[in-house]
C-alpha positions in Angstrom: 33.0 0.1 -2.4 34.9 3.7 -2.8 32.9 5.1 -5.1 29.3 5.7 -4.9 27.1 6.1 -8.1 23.6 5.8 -9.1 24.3 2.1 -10.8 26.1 1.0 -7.6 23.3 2.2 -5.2 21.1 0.7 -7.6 23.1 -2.6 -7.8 23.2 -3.1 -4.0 19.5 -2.5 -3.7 18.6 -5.1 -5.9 21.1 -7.0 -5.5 22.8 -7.5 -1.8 19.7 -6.0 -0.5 17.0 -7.8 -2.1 18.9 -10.7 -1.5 19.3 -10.2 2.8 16.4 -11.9 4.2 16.7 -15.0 1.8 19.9 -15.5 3.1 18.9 -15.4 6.2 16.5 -17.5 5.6 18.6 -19.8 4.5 20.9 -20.1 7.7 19.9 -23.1 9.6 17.8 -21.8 12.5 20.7 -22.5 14.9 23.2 -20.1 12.5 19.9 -17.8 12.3 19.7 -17.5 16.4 23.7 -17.0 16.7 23.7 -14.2 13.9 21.0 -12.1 15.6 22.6 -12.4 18.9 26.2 -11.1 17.7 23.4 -8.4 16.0 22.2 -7.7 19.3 18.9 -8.4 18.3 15.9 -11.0 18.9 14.7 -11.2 16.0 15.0 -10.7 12.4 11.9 -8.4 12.6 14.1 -6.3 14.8 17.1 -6.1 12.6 14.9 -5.2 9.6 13.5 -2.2 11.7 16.9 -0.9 12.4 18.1 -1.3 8.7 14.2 0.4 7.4 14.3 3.3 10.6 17.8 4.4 9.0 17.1 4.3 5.4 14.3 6.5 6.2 16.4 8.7 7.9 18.7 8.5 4.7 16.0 8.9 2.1 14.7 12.5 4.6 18.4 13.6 4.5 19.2 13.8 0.7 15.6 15.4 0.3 16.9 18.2 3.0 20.1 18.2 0.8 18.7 18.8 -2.4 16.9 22.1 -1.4 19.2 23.4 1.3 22.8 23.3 0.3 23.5 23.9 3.9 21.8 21.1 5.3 24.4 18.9 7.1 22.9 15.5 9.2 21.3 15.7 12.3 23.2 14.9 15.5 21.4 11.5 16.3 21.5 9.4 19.7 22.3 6.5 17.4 20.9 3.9 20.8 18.3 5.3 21.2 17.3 6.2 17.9 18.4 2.2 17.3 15.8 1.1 20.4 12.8 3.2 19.2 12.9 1.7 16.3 12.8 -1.8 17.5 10.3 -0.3 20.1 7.9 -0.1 17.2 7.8 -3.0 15.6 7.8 -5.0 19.0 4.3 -6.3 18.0 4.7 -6.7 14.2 5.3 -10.4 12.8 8.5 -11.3 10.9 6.2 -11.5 7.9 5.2 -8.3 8.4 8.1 -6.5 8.9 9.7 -8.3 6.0 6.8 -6.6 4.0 8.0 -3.4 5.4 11.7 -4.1 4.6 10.7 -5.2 0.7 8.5 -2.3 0.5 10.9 0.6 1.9 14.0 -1.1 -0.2 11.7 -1.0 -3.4 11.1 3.3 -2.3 14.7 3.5 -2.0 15.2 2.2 -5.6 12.8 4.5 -7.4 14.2 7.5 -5.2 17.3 6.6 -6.5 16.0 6.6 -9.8 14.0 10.1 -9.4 17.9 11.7 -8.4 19.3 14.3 -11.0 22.5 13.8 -12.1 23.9 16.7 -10.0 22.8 14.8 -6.9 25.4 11.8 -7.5 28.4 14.5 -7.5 27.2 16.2 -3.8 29.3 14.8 -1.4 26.7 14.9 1.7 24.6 12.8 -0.7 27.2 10.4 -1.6 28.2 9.8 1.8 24.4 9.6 3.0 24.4 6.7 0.5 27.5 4.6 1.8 26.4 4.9 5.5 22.6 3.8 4.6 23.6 0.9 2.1 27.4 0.1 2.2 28.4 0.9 5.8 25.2 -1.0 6.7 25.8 -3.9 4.9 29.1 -4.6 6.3 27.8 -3.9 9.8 25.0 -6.1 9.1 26.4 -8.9 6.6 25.1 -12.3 7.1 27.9 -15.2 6.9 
């Protein structure tokens, strides 16, 4: 995807998005425990933390942007950063997390929504977009 507007962050939200954990799901659980290992995860729980901990991140970012025109992103120890967030979910059921997943990608859409017009032509946010949702999805794409 090159170009980044509201309809295509909205599309991939409830579209590739909505539609990750049914298709993994629908992996055979063999396919299911090969997928998370190339992932280098355990479980899908874990995955889904990663993917929620960064779209967090995202979602704090273009907030920062819109007030500060300065605001760049924070240098992140992406490891780390990826390991506390699987830290914290280390007792949380795959249900529950895929609660968490559903419920963060449903705050993602209606921030989307709530974004002026102005703040689908700033770069910073544009870019905070592909790395959260396109970048992601690539990185993360089920087979």
């Amino acid at each position: 995807m090159d170009t980044i507007t509201r309809q295509s962050v909205l599309d991939l939200l409830v579209g590739d998005w909505a539609d990750y954990v049914p298709h993994f799901q629908a992996l055979s659980p063999a396919a299911q425990t090969v997928f998370l290992q190339q992932q280098g995860y355990k479980r899908l729980a874990d995955l889904l933390a990663h993917i929620v901990a960064w779209w967090q991140i995202g979602m704090d970012s273009i907030q920062r942007y819109q007030i500060d025109p300065a605001a760049r992103q924070p240098e992140i120890d992406i490891d780390s950063f990826n390991a506390r967030a699987v830290e914290q979910v280390r007792n949380v059921s795959g249900i529950e997390e895929i609660l968490v997943f559903e419920e963060v990608r449903r705050k993602f859409i209606d921030f989307t929504r709530q974004l002026s017009d102005d703040d689908f032509k700033d770069e910073r946010i544009l870019t905070q977009y592909k790395w959260e949702l396109v970048n992601h999805l690539e990185d993360h794409h089920i087979k």
